[in-house]
PDB file of N, CA, C and O in Angstrom:
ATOM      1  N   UNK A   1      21.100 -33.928-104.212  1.00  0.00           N
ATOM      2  CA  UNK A   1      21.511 -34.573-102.977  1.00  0.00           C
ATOM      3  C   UNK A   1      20.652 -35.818-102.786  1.00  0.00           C
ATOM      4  O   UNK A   1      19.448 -35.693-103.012  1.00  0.00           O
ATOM      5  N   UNK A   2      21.190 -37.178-102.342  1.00  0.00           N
ATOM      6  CA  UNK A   2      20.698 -38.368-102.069  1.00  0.00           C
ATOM      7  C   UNK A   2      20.675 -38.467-100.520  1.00  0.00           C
ATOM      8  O   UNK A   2      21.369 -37.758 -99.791  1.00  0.00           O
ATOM      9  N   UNK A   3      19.841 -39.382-100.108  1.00  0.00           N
ATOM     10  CA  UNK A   3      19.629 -39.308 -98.184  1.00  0.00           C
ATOM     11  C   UNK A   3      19.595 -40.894 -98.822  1.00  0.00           C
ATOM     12  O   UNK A   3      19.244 -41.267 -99.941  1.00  0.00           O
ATOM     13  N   UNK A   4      20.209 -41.838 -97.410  1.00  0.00           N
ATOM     14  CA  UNK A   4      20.511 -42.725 -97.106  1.00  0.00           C
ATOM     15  C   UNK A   4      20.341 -42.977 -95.980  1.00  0.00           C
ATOM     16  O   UNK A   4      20.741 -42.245 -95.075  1.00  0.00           O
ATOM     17  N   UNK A   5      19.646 -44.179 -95.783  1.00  0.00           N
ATOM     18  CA  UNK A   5      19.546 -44.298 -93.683  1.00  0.00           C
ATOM     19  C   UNK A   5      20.036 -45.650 -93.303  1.00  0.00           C
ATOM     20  O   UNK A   5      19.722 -46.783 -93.667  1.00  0.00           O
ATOM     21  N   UNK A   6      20.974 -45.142 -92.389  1.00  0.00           N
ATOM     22  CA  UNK A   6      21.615 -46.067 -91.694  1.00  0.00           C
ATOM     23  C   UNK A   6      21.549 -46.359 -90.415  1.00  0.00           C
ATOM     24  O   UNK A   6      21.895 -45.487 -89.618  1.00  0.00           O
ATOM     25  N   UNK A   7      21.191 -47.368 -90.034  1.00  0.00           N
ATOM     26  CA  UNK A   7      21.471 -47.631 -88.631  1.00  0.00           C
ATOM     27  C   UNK A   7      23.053 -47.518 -87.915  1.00  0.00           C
ATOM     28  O   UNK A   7      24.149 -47.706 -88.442  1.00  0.00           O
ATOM     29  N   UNK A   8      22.779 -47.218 -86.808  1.00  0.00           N
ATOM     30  CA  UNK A   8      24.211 -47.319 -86.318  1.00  0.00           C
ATOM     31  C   UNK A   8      24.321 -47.106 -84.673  1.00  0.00           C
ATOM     32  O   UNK A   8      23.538 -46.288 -84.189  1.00  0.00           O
ATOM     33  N   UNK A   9      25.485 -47.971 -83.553  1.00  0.00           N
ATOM     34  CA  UNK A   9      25.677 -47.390 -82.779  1.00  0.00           C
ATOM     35  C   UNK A   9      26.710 -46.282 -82.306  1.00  0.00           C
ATOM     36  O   UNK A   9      27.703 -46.019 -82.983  1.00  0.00           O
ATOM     37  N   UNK A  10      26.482 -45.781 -81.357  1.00  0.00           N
ATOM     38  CA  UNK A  10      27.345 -44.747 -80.916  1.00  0.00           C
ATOM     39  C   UNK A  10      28.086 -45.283 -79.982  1.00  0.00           C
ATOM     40  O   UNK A  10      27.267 -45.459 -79.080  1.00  0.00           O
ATOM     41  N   UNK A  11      29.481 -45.799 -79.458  1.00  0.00           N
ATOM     42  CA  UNK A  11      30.361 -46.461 -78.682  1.00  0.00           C
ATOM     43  C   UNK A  11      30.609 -45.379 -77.622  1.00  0.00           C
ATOM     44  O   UNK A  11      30.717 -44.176 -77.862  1.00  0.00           O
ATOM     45  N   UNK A  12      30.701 -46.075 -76.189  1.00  0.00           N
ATOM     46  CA  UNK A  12      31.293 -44.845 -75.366  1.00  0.00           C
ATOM     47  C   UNK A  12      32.213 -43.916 -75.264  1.00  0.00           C
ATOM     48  O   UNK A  12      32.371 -42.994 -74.463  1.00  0.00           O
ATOM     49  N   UNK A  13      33.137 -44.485 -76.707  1.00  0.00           N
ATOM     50  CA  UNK A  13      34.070 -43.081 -76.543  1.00  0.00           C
ATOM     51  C   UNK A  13      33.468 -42.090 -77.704  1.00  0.00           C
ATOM     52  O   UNK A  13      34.119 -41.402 -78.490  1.00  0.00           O
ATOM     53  N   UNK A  14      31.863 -42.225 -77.577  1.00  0.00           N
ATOM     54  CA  UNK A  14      31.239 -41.363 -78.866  1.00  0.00           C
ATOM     55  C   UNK A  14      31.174 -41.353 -79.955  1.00  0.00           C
ATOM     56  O   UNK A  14      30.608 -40.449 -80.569  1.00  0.00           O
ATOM     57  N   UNK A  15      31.910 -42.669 -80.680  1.00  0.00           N
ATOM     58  CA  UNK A  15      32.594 -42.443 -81.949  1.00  0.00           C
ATOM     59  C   UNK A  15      31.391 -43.342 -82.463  1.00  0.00           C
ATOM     60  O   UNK A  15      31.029 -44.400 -81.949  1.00  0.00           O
ATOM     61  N   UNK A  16      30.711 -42.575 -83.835  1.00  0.00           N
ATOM     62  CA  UNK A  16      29.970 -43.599 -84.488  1.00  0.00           C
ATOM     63  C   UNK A  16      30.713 -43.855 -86.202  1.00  0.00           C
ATOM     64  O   UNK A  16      31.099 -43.060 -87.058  1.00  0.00           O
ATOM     65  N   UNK A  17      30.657 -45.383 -86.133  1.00  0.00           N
ATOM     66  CA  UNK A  17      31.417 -45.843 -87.426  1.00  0.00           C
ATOM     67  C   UNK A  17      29.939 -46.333 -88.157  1.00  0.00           C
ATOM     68  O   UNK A  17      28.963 -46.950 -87.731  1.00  0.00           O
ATOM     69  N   UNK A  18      30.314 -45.703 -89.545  1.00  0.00           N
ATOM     70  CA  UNK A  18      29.295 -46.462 -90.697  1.00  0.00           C
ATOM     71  C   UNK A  18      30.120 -46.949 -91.776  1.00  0.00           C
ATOM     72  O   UNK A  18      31.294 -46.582 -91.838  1.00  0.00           O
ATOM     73  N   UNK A  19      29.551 -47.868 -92.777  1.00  0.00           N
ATOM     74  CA  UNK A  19      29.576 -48.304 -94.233  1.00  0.00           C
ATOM     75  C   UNK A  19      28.509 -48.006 -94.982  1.00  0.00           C
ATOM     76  O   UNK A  19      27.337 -48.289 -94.733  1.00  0.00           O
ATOM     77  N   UNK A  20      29.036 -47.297 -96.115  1.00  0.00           N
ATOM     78  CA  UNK A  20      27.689 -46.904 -97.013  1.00  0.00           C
ATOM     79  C   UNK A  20      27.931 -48.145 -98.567  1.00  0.00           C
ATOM     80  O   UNK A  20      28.906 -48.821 -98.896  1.00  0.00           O
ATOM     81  N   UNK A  21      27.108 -48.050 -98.939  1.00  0.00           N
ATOM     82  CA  UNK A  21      26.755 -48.715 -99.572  1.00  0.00           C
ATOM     83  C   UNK A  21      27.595 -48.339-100.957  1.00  0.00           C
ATOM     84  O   UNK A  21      27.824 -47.181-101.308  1.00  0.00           O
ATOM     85  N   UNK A  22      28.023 -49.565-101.702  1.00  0.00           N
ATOM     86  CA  UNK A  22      28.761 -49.420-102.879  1.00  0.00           C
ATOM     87  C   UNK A  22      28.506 -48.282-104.221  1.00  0.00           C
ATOM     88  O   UNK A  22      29.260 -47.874-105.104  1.00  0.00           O
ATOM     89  N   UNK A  23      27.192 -48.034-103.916  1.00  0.00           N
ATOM     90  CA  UNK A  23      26.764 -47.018-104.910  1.00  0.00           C
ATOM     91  C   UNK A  23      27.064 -45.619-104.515  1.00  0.00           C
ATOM     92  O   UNK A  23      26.642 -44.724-105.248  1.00  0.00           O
ATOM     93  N   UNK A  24      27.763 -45.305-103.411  1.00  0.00           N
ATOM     94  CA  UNK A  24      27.774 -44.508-103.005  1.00  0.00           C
ATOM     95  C   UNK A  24      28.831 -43.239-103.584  1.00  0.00           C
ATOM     96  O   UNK A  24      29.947 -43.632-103.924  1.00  0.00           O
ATOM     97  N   UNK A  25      28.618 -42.100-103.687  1.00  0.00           N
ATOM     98  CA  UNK A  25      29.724 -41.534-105.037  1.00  0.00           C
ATOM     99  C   UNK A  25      30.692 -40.621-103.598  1.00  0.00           C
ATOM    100  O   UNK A  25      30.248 -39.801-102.795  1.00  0.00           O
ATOM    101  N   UNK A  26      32.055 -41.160-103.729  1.00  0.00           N
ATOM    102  CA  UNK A  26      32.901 -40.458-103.303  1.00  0.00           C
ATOM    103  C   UNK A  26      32.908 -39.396-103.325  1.00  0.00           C
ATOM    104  O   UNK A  26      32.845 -38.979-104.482  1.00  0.00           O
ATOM    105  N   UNK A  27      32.992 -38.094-102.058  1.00  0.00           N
ATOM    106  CA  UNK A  27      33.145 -36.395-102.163  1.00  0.00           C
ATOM    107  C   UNK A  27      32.380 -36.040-100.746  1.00  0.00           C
ATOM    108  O   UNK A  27      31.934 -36.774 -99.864  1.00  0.00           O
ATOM    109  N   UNK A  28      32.409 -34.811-100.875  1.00  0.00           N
ATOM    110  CA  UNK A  28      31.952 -33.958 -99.577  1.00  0.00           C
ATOM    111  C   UNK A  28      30.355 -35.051 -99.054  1.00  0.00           C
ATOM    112  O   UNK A  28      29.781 -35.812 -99.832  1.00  0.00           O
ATOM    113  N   UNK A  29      29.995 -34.842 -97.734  1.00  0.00           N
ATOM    114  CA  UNK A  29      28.372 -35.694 -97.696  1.00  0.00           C
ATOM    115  C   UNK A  29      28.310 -35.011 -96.246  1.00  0.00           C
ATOM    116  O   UNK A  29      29.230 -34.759 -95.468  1.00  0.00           O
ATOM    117  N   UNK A  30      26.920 -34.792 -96.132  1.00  0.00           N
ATOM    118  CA  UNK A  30      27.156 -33.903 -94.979  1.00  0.00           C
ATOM    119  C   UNK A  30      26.106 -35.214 -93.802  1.00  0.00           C
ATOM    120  O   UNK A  30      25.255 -36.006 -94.207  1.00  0.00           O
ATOM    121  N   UNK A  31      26.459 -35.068 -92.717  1.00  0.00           N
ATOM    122  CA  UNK A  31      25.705 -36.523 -91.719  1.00  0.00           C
ATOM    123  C   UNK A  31      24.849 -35.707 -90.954  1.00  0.00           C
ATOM    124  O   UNK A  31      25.193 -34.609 -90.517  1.00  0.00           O
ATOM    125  N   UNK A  32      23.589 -36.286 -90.757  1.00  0.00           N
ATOM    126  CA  UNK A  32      22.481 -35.924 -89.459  1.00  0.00           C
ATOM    127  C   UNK A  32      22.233 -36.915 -88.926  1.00  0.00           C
ATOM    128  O   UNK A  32      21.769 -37.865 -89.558  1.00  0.00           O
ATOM    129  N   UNK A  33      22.555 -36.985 -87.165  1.00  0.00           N
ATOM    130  CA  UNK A  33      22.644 -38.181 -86.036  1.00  0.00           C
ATOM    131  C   UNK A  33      21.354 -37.730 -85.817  1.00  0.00           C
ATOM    132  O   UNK A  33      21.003 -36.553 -85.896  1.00  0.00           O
ATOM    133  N   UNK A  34      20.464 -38.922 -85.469  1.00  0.00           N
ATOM    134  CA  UNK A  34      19.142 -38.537 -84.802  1.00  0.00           C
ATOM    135  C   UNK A  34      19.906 -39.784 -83.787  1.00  0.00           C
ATOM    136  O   UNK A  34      20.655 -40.744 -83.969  1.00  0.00           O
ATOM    137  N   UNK A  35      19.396 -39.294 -82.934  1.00  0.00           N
ATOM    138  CA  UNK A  35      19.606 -39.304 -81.321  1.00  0.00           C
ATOM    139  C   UNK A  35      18.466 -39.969 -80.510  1.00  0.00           C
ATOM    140  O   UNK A  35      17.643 -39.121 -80.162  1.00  0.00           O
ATOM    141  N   UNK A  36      18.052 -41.669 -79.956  1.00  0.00           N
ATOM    142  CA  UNK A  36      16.800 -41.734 -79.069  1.00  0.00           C
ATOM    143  C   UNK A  36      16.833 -41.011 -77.978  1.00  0.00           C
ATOM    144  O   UNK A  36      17.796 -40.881 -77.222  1.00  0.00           O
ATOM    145  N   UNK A  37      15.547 -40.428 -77.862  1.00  0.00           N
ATOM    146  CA  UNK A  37      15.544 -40.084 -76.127  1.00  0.00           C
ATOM    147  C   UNK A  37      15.596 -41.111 -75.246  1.00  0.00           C
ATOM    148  O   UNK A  37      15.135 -42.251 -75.296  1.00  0.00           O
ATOM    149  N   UNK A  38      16.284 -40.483 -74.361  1.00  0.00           N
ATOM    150  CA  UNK A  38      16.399 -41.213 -73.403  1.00  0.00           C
ATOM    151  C   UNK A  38      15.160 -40.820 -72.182  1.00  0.00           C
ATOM    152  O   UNK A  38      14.502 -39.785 -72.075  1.00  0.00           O
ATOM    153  N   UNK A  39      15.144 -41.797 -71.522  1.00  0.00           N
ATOM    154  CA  UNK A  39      14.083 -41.302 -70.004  1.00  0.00           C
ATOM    155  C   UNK A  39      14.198 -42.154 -68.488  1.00  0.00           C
ATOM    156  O   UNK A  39      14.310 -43.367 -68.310  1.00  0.00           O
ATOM    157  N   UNK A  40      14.149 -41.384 -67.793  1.00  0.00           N
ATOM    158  CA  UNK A  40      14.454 -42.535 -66.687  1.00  0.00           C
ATOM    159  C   UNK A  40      13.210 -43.870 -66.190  1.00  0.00           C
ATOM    160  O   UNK A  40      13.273 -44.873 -65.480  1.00  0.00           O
ATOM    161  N   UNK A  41      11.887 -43.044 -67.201  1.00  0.00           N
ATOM    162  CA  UNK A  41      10.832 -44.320 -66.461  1.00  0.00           C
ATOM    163  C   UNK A  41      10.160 -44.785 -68.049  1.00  0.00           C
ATOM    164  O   UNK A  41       8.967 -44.739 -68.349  1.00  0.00           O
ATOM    165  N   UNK A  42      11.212 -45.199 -68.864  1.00  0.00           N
ATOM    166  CA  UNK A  42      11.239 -46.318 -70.079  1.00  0.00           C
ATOM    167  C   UNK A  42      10.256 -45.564 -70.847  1.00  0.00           C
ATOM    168  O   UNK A  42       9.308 -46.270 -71.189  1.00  0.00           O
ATOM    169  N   UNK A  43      10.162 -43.882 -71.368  1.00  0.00           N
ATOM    170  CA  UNK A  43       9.421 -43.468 -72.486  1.00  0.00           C
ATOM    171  C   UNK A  43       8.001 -42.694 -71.661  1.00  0.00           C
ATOM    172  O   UNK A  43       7.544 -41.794 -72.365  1.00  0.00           O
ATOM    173  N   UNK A  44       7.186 -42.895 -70.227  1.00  0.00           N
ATOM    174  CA  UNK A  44       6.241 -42.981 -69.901  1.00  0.00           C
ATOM    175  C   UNK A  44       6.481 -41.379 -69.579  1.00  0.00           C
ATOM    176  O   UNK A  44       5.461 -40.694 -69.660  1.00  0.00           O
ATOM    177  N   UNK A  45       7.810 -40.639 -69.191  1.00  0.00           N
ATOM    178  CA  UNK A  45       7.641 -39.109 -69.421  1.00  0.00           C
ATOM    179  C   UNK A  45       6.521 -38.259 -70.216  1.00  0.00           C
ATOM    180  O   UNK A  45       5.554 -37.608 -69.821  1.00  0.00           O
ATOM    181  N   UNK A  46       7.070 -38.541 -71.555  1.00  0.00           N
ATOM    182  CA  UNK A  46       6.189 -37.911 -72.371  1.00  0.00           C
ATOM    183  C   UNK A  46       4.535 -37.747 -72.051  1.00  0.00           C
ATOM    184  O   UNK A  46       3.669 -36.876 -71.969  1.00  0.00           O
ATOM    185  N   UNK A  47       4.711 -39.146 -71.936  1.00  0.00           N
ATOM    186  CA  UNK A  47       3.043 -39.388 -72.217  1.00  0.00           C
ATOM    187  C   UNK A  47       2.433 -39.021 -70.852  1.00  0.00           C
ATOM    188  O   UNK A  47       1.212 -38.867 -70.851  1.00  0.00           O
ATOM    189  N   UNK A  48       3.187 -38.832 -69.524  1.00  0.00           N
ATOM    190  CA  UNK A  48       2.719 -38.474 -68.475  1.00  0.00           C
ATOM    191  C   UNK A  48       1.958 -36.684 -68.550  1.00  0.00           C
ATOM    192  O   UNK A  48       0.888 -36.261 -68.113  1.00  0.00           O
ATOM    193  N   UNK A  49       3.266 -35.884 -69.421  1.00  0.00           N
ATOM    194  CA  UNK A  49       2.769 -35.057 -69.608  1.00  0.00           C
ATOM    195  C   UNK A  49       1.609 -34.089 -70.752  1.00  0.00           C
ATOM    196  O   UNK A  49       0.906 -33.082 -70.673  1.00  0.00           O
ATOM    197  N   UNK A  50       2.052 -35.396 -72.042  1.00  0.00           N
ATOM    198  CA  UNK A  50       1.236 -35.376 -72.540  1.00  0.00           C
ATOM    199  C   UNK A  50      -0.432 -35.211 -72.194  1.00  0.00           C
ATOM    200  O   UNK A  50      -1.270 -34.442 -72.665  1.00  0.00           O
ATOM    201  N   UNK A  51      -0.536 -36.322 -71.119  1.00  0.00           N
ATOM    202  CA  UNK A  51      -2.411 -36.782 -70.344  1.00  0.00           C
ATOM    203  C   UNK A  51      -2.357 -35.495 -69.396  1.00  0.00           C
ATOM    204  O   UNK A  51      -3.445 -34.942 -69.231  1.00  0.00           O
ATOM    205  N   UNK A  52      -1.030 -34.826 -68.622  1.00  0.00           N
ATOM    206  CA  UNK A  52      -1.838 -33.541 -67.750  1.00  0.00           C
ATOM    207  C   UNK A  52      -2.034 -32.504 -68.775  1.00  0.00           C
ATOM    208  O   UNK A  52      -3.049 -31.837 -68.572  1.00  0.00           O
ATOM    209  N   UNK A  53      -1.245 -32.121 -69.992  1.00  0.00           N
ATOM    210  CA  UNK A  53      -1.775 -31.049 -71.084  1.00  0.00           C
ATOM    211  C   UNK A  53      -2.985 -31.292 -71.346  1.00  0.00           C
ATOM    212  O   UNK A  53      -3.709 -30.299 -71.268  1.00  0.00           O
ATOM    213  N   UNK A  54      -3.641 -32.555 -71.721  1.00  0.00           N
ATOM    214  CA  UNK A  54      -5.189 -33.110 -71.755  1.00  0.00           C
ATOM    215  C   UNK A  54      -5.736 -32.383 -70.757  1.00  0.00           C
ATOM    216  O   UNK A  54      -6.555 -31.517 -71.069  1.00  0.00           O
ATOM    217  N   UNK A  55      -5.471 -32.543 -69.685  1.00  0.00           N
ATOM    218  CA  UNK A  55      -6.618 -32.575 -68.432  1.00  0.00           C
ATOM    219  C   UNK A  55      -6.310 -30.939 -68.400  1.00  0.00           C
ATOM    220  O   UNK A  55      -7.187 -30.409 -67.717  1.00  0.00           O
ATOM    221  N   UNK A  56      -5.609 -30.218 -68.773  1.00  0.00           N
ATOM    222  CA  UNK A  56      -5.428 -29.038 -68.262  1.00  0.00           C
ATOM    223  C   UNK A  56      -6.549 -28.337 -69.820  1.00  0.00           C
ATOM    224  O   UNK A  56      -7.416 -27.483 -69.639  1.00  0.00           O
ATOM    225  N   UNK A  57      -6.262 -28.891 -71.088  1.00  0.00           N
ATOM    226  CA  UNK A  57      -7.014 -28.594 -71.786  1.00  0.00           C
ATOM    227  C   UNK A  57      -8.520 -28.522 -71.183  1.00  0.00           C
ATOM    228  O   UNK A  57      -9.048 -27.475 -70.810  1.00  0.00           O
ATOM    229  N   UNK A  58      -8.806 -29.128 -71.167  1.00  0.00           N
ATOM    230  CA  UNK A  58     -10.197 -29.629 -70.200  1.00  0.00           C
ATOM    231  C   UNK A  58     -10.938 -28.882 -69.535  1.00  0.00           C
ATOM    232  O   UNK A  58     -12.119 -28.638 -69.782  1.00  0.00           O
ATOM    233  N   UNK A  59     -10.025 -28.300 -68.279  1.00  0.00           N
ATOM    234  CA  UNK A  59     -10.383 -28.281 -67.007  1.00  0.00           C
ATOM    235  C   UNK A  59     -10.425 -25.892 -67.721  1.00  0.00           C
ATOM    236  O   UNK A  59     -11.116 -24.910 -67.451  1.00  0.00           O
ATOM    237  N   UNK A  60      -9.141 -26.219 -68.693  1.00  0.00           N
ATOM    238  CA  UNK A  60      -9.241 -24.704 -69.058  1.00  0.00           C
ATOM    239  C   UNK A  60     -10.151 -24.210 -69.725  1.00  0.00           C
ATOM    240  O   UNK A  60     -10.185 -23.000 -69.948  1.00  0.00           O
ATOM    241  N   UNK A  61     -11.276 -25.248 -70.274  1.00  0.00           N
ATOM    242  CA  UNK A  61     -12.396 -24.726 -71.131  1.00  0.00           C
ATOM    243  C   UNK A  61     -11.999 -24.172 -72.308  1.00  0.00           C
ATOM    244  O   UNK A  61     -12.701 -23.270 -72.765  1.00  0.00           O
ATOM    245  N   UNK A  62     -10.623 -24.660 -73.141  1.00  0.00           N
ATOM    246  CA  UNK A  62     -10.283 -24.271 -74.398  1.00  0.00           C
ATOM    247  C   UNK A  62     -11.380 -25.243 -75.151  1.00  0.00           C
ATOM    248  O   UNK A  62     -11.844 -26.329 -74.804  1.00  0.00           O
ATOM    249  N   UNK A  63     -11.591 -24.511 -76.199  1.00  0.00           N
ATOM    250  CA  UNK A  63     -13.235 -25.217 -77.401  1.00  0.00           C
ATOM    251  C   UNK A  63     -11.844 -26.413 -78.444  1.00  0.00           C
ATOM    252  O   UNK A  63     -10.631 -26.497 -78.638  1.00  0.00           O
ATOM    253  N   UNK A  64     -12.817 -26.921 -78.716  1.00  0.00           N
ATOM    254  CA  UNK A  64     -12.260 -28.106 -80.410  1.00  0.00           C
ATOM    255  C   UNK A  64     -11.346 -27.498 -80.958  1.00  0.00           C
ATOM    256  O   UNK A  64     -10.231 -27.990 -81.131  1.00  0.00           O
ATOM    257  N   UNK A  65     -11.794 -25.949 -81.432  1.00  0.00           N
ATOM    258  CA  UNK A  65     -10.991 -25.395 -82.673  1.00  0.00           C
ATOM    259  C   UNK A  65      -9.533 -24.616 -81.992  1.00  0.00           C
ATOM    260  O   UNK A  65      -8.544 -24.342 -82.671  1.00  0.00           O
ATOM    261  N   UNK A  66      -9.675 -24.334 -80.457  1.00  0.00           N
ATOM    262  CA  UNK A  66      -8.701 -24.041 -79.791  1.00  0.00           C
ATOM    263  C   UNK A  66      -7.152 -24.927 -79.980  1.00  0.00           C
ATOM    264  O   UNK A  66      -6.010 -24.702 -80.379  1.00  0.00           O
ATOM    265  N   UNK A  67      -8.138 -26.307 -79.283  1.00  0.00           N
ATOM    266  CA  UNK A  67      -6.981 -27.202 -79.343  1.00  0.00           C
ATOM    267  C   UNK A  67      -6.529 -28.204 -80.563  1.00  0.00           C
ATOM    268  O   UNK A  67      -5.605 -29.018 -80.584  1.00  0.00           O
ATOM    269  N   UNK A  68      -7.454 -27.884 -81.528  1.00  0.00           N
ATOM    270  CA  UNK A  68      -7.233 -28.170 -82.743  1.00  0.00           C
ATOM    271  C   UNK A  68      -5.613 -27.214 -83.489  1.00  0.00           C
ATOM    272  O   UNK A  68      -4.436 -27.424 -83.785  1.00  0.00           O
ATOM    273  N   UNK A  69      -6.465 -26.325 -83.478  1.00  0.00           N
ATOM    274  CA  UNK A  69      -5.096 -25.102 -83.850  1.00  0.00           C
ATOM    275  C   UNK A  69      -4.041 -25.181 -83.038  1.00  0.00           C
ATOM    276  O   UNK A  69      -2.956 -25.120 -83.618  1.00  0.00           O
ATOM    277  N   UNK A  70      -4.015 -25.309 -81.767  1.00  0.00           N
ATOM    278  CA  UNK A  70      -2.758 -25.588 -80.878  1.00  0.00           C
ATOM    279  C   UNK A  70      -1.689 -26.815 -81.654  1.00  0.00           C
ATOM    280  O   UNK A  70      -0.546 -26.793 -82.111  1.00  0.00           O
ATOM    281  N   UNK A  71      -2.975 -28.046 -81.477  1.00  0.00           N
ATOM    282  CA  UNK A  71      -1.814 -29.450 -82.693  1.00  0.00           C
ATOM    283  C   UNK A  71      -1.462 -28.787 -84.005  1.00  0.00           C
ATOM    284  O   UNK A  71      -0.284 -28.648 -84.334  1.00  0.00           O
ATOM    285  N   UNK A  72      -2.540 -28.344 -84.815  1.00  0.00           N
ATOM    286  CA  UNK A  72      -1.063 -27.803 -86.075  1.00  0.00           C
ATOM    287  C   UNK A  72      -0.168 -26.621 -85.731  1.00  0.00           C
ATOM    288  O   UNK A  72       0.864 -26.326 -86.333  1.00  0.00           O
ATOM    289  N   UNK A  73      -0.705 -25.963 -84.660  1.00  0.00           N
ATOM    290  CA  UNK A  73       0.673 -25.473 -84.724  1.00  0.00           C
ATOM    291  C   UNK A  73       2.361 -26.031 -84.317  1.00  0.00           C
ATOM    292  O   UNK A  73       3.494 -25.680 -84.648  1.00  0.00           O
ATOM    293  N   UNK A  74       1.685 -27.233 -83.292  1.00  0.00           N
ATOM    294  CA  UNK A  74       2.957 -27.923 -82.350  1.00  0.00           C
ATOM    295  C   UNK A  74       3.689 -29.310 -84.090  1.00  0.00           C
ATOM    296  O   UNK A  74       4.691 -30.021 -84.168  1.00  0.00           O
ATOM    297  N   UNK A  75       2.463 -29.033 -85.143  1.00  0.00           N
ATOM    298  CA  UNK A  75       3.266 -29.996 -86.163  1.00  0.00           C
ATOM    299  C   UNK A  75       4.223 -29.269 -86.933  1.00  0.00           C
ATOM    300  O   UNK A  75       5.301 -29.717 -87.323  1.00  0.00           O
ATOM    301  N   UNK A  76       3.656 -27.834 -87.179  1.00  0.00           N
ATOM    302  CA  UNK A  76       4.154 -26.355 -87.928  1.00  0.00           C
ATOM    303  C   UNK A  76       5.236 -26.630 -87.462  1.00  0.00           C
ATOM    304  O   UNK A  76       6.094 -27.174 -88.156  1.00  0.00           O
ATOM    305  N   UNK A  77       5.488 -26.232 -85.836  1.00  0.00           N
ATOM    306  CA  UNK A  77       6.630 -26.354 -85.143  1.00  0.00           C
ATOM    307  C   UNK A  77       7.904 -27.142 -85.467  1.00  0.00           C
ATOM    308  O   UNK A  77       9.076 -26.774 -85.535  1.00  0.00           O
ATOM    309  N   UNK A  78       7.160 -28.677 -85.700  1.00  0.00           N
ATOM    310  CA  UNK A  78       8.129 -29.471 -86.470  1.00  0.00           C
ATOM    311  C   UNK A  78       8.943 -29.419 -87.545  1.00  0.00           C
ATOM    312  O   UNK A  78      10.170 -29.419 -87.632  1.00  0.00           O
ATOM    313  N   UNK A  79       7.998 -29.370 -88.429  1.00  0.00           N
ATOM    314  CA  UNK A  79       8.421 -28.784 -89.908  1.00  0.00           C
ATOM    315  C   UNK A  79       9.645 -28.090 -89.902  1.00  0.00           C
ATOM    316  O   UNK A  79      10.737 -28.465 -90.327  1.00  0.00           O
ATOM    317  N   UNK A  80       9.209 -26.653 -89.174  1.00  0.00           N
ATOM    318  CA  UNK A  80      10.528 -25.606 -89.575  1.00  0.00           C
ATOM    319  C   UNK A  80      11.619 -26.178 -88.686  1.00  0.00           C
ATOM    320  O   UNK A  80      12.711 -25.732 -89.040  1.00  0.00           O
ATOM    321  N   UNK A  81      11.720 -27.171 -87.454  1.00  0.00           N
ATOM    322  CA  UNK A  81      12.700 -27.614 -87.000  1.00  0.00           C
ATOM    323  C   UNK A  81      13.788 -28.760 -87.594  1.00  0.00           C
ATOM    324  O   UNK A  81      14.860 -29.156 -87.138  1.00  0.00           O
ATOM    325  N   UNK A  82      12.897 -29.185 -89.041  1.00  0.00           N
ATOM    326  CA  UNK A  82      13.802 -29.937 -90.079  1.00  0.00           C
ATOM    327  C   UNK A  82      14.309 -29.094 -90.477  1.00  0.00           C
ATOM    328  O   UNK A  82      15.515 -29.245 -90.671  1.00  0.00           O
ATOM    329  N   UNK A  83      13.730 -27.842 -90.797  1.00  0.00           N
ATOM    330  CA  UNK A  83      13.995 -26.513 -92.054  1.00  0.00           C
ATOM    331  C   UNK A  83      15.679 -26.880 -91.046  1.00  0.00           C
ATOM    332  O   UNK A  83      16.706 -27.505 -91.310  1.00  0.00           O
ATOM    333  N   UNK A  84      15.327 -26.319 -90.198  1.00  0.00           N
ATOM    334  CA  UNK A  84      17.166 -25.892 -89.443  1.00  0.00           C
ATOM    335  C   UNK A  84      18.046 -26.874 -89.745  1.00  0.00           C
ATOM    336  O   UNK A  84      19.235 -26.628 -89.543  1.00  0.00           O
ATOM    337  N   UNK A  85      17.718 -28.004 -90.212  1.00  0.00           N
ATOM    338  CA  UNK A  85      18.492 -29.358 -89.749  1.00  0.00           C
ATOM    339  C   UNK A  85      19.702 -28.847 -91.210  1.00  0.00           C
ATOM    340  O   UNK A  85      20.929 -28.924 -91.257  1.00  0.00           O
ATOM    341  N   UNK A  86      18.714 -28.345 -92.230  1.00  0.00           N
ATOM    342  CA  UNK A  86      19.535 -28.460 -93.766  1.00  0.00           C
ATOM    343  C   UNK A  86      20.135 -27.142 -94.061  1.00  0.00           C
ATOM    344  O   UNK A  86      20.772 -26.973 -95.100  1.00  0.00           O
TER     345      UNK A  86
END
């Protein structure tokens, strides 16, 4: 299997149109839309809650290796959420 990345928009009646590239071999191809988030205050969500998980880290007296292990697990997390994608 070959992966190819394309930009593309999505039109309001949902419909997204692509062109692949001439090398491309005619037959079954299966598509994954990644999707931007959206937010109502331009991205600053995240990171709002991101800085109170900080302060709550903090204030909870979790040690280095606490919140160390917490981030690989929230990357772990990631990982197997590609696993699903395929």
């Amino acid at each position: 299997m070959r992966a190819i990345e394309l930009n593309g928009t999505v039109s309001e009646n949902r419909e997204l149109h692509l062109r692949l590239p001439a090398d491309a071999n005619p037959g079954p191809a299966k598509v994954i839309v990644l999707l931007e988030e959206r937010s109502d205050s331009n991205g600053t969500d995240s990171l709002q809650q991101f800085l109170k998980d900080c302060q709550q880290w903090a204030v909870s007296g979790r040690t280095k290796e606490e919140i160390d292990q917490y981030i690989e697990d929230e990357r772990n997390s990631w990982d197997r959420g590609l696993d699903d994608l395929s």
